[in-house]
C-alpha positions as CSV (number, residue, x, y, z in Angstrom):
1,X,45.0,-44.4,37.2
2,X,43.4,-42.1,39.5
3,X,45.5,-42.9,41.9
4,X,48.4,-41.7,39.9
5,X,47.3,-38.3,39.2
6,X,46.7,-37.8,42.7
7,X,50.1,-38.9,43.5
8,X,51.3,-36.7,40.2
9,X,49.8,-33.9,42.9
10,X,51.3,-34.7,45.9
11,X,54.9,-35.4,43.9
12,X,54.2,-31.6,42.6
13,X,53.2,-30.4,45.8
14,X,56.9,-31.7,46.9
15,X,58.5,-30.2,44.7
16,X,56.7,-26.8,45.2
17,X,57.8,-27.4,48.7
18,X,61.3,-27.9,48.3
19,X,61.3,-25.4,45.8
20,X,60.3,-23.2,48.8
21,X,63.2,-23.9,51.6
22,X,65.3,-24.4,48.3
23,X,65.2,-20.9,46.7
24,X,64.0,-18.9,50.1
25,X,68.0,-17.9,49.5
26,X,66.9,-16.4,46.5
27,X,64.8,-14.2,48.2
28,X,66.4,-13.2,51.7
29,X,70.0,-14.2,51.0
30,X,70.6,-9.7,50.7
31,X,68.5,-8.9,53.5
32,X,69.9,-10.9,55.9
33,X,73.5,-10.9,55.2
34,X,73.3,-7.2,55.1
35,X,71.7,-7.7,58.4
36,X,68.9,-5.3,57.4
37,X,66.8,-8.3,58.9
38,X,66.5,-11.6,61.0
39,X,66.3,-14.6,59.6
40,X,63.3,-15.1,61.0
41,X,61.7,-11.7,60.3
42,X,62.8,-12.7,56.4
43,X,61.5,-15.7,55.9
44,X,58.4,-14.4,57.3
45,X,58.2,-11.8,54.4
46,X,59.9,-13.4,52.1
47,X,57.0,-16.4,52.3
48,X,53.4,-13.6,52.5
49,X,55.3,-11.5,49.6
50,X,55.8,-15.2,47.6
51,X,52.0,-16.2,49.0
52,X,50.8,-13.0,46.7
53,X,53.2,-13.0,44.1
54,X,52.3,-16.6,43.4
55,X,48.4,-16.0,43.0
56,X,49.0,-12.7,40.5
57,X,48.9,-14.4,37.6
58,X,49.3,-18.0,35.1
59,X,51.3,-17.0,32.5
60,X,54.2,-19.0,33.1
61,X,51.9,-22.0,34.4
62,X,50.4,-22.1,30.9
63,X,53.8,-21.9,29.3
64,X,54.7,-25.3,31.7
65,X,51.4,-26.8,31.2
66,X,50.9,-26.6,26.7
67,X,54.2,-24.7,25.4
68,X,56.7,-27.3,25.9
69,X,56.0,-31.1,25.5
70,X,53.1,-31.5,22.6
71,X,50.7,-34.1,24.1
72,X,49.2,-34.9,21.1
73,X,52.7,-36.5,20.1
74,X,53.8,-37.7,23.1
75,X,51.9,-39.2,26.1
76,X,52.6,-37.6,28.9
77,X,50.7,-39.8,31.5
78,X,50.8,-39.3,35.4
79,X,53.5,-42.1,35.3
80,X,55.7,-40.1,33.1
81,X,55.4,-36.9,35.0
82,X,56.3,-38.9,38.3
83,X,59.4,-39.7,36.8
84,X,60.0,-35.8,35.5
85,X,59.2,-34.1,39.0
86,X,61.2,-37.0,41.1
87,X,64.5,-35.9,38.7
88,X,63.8,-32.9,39.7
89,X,63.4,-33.5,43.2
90,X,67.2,-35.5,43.7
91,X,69.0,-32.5,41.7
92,X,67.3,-29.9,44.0
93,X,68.0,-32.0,47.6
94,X,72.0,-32.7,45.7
95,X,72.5,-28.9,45.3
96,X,70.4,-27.8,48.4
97,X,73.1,-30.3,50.1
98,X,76.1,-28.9,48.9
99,X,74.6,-25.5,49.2
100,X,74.8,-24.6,45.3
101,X,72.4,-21.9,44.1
102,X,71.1,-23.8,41.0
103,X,67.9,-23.5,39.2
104,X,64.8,-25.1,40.6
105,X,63.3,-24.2,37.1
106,X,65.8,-25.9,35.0
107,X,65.5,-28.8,37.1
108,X,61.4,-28.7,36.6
109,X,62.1,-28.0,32.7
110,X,65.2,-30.6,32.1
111,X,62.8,-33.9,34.1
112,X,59.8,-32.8,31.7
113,X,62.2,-32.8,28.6
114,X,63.9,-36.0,29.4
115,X,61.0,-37.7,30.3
116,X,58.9,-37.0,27.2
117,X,61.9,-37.8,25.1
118,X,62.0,-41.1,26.4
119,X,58.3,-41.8,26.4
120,X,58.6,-41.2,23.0
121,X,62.1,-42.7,22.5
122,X,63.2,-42.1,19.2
123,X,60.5,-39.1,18.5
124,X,62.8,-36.2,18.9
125,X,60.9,-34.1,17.7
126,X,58.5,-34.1,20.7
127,X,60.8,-31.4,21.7
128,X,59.4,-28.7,20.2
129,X,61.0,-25.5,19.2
130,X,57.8,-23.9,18.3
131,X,54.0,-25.4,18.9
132,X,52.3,-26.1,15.8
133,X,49.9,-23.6,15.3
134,X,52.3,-21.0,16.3
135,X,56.0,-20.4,13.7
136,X,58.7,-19.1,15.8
137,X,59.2,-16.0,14.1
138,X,55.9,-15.1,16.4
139,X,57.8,-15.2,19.5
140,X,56.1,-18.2,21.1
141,X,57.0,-21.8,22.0
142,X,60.1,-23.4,23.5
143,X,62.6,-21.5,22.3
144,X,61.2,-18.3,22.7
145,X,59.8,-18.8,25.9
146,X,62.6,-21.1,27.6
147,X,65.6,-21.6,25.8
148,X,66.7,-18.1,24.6
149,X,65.0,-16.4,28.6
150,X,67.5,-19.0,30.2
151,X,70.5,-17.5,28.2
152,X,69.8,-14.0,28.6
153,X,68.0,-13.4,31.8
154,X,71.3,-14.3,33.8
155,X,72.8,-11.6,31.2
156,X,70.5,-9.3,32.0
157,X,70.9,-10.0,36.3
158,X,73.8,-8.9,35.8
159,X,73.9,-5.8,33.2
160,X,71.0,-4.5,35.7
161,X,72.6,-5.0,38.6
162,X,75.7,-3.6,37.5
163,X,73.8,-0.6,36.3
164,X,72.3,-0.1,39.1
165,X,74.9,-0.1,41.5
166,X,77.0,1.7,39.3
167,X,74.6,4.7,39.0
168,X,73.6,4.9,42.9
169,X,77.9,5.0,43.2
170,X,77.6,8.1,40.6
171,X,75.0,9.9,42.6
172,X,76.6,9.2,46.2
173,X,80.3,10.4,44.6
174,X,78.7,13.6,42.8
175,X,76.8,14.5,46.1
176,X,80.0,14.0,47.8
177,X,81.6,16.3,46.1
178,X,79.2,19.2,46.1
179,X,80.2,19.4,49.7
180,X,78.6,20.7,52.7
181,X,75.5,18.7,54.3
182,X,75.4,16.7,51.2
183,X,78.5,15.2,51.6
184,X,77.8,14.6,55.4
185,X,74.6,12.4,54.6
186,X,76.8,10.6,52.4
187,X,78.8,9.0,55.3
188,X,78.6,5.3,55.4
189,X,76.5,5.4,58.6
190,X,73.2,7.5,56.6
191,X,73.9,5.2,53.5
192,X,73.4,2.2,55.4
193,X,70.3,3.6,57.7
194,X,68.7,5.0,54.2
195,X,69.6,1.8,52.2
196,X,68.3,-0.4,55.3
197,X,64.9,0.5,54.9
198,X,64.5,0.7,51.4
199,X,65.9,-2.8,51.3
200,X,63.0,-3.5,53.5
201,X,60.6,-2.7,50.1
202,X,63.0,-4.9,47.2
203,X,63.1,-7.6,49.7
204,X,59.7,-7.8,49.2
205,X,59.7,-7.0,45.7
206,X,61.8,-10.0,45.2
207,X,59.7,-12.5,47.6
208,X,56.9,-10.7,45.4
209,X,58.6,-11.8,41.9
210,X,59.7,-15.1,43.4
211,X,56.2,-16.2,43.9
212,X,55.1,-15.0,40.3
213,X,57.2,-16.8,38.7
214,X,58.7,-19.7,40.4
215,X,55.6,-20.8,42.3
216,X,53.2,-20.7,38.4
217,X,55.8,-23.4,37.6
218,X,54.7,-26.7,39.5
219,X,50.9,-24.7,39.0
220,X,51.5,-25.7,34.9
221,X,52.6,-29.2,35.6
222,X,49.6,-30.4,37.9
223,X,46.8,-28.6,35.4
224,X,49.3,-30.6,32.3
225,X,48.6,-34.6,34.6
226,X,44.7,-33.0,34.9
227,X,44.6,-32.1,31.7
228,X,46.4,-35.4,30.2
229,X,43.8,-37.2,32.7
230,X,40.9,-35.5,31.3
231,X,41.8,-36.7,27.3
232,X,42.3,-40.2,28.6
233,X,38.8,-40.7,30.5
234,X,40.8,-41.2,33.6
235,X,38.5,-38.3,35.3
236,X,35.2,-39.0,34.3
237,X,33.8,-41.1,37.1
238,X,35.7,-38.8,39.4
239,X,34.2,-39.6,43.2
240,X,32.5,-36.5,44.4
241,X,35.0,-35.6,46.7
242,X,37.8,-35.4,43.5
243,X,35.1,-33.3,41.6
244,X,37.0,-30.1,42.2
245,X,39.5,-31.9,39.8
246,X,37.5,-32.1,36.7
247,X,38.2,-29.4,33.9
248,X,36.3,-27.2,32.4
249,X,35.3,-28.5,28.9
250,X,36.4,-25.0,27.7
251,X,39.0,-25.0,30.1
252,X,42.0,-24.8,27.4
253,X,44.2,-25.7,30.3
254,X,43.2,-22.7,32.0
255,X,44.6,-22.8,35.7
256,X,42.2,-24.1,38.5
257,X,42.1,-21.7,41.6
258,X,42.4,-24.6,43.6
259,X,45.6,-25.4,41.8
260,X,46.8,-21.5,42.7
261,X,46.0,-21.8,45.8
262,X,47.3,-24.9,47.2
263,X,50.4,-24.3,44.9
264,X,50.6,-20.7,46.7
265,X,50.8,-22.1,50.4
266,X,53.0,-25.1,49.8
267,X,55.6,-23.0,48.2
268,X,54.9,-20.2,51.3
269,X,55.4,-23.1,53.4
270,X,58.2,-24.4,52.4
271,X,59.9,-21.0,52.2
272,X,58.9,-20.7,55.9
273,X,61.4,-23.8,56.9
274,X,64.3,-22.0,55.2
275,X,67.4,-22.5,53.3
276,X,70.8,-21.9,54.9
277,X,72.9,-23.5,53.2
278,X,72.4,-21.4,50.2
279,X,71.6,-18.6,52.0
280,X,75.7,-18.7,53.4
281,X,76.9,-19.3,49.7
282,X,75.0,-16.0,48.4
283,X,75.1,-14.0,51.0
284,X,78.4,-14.7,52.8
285,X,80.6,-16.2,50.5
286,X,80.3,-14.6,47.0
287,X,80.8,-11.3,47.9
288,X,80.8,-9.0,51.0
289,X,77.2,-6.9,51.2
290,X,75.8,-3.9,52.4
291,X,72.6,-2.3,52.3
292,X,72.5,-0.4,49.3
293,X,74.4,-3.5,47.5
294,X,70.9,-5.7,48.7
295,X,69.3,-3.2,47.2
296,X,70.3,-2.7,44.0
297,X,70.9,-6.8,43.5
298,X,67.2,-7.4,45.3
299,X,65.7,-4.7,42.7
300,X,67.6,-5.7,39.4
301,X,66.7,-9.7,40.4
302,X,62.8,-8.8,41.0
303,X,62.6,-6.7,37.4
304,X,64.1,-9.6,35.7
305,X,61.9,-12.1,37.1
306,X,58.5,-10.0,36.8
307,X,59.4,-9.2,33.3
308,X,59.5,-12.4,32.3
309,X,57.1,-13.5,34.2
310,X,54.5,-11.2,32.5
311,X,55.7,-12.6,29.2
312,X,55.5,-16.3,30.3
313,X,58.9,-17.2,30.6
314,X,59.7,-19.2,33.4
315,X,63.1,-18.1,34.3
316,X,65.9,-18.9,37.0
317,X,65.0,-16.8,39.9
318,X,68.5,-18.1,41.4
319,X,70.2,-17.0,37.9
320,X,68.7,-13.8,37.9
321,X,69.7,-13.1,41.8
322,X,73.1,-14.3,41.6
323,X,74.2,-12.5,38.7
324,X,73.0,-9.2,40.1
325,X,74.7,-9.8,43.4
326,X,77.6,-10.5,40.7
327,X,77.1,-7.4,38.6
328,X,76.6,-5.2,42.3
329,X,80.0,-6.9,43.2
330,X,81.8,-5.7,39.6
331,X,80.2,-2.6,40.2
332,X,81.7,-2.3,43.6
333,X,85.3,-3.8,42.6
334,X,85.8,-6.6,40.1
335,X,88.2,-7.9,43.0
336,X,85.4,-7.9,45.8
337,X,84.0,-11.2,44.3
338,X,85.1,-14.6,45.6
339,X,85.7,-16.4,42.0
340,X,86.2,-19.4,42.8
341,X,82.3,-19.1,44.2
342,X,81.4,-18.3,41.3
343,X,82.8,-21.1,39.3
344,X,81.0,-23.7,41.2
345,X,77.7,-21.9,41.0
346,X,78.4,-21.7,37.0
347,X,78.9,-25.2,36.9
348,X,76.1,-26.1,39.0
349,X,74.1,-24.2,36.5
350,X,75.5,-25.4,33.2
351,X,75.0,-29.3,34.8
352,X,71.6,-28.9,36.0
353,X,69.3,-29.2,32.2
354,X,71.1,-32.3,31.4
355,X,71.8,-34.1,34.7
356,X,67.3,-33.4,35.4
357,X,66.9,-34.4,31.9
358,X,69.4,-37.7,32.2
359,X,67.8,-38.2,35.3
360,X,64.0,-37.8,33.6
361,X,64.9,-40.4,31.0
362,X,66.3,-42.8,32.7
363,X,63.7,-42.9,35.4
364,X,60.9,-43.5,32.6
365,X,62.9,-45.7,31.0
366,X,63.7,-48.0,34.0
367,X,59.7,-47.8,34.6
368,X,59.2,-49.5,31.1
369,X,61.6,-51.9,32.0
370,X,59.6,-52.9,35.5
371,X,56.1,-52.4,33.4
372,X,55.0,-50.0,35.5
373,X,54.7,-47.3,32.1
374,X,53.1,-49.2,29.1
């Protein structure tokens, strides 16, 4: 058994990885197709801004680890949480293939959902819409902390980004028109040099955000398999080198700092190998940027994501960053966007809760079958 919540570790650690070179798009997409920087130089800051952003706080992590599968219904043993993580693994690798912006956070949450509902086939209402102690009407549980985030936030990308971009037009016309030197800064050459270097600061913003919320993700889903460990007995006759493992017994499934930190690097680290696939489908193919269009998509993105970070919501940082590169491009002209982009990443998002979740079920229920999950 203790073997399988080590390897519910490493399994999370791979995810956190690929969620990394995955969603580095997410995060440096702007910047470098607006050629404001490398691609080296942006993975570079896109994976120090993530390395801080992830240790800043747990909020989501604690909405991963207790707010969405009750364990006192449902056993969610290492085994199970293999099977999650690995359906989220496939869907990330399929997408990251075909170079389809979908959600790495979806996939985490749609493996954890299907899985638990077929550990407790027939249970549905392991699924819970609201924990126990807590009615909905308070604002907390799974449908106030995943399901209604994952509608809106993508709404709100957008509305932001649009806003944005459509007030930073407004000043750049007015000042246009009062003439004189105000209209000469106003060329296209002093946009893009003033634009250039404040994309420098929401390019880190977002790797900032990205980290905060995205990296807290995989943090909640090891401290759930130590936690579920713990309950069963599994860790206490730990070996002394595992004792760094062992909760708290008024822990309340806090977050280690262990489980920060090593969750912080691997996701830095995986960030540092890249993404370009996905970094040519937002960057290049969706809509033609320039600097102040990475800016205002970068800065609309990185509110939405610290936002709901702060509240525990574990949103789609690809959601958030597409739709405000879409709202930028509406801004700019509703014709600049490349629809038929856009209807492949929709469809990659509407697929990806219950493809992870299919895939989460079926993976637990094929362990059954072969005895390795009792």
């Amino acid at each position: 058994m203790l073997t399988l919540v080590l390897v519910v570790v490493a399994t999370a650690l791979l995810f956190e990885f690929i969620n990394g070179f995955h969603d580095t798009a997410n995060s440096i997409a702007t910047v470098v197709a607006t050629k404001v920087l490398t691609p080296t130089k942006a993975i570079m800051l896109a994976a120090s801004m993530e390395l801080v952003g992830a240790l800043s706080g747990t909020a989501v992590a604690k909405t991963i680890s207790t707010g969405i599968v009750d364990t006192n219904l449902v056993q969610m043993g290492p085994d199970v949480l293999i099977c999650a993580l690995v359906g989220g693994i496939l869907w990330n690798l399929l997408t990251w293939w075909f170079g389809l912006p979908s959600s790495s956070s979806h996939a985490l949450i749609g493996g954890l959902c299907g899985a638990a509902l077929s550990r407790a086939f027939g249970d549905w209402h392991v699924l819970i819409w609201s924990l126990p102690a807590d009615p909905w009407w308070q604002g907390k549980g799974l449908l106030w902390k995943i399901v209604i985030p994952m509608v809106t936030s993508p709404l709100i990308g957008f509305t932001l980004g649009f806003t944005l971009m459509g007030v930073l037009l407004a000043v750049i016309s007015t000042m246009n028109a009062q003439g004189g030197w105000l209209r000469r800064i106003t060329r296209p050459r002093w946009i893009n040099a003033v634009f250039g270097k404040a994309q420098l600061f929401s390019s880190a913003y977002m790797g900032f955000a990205h980290g905060l919320n995205d990296a807290q993700k995989t943090m909640g889903l090891i401290t759930l398999g130590i936690m579920t460990a713990a309950s069963s007995g599994v860790l206490d006759n730990l070996p002394q080198i595992f004792d760094f493992m062992r909760p708290a017994p008024d822990s309340h499934g806090e977050i280690a700092t262990w489980t920060k930190i090593v969750c912080a690097i691997v996701m830095a680290l995986g960030t540092a190998t890249g993404g370009w696939r996905i970094i040519k489908t937002l960057g290049h193919k969706l809509v033609k940027l320039h600097p102040i269009h990475g800016f205002a998509a970068e800065t609309a993105s990185a509110t939405v994501l610290s936002l709901a970070a702060h509240f525990g919501m574990p949103v789609s940082t690809t959601h958030s960053i597409s739709t405000a590169i879409m709202g930028v491009g509406t801004a700019k002209s509703p014709k600049a966007l490349k629809w038929n982009v856009v209807e492949r990443i929709v469809w990659a998002w509407l697929l990806t809760l219950p493809a992870t979740a299919l895939m989460g079920f079926l993976l637990v229920r094929l362990a059954m079958g072969m005895g390795w999950i009792h």
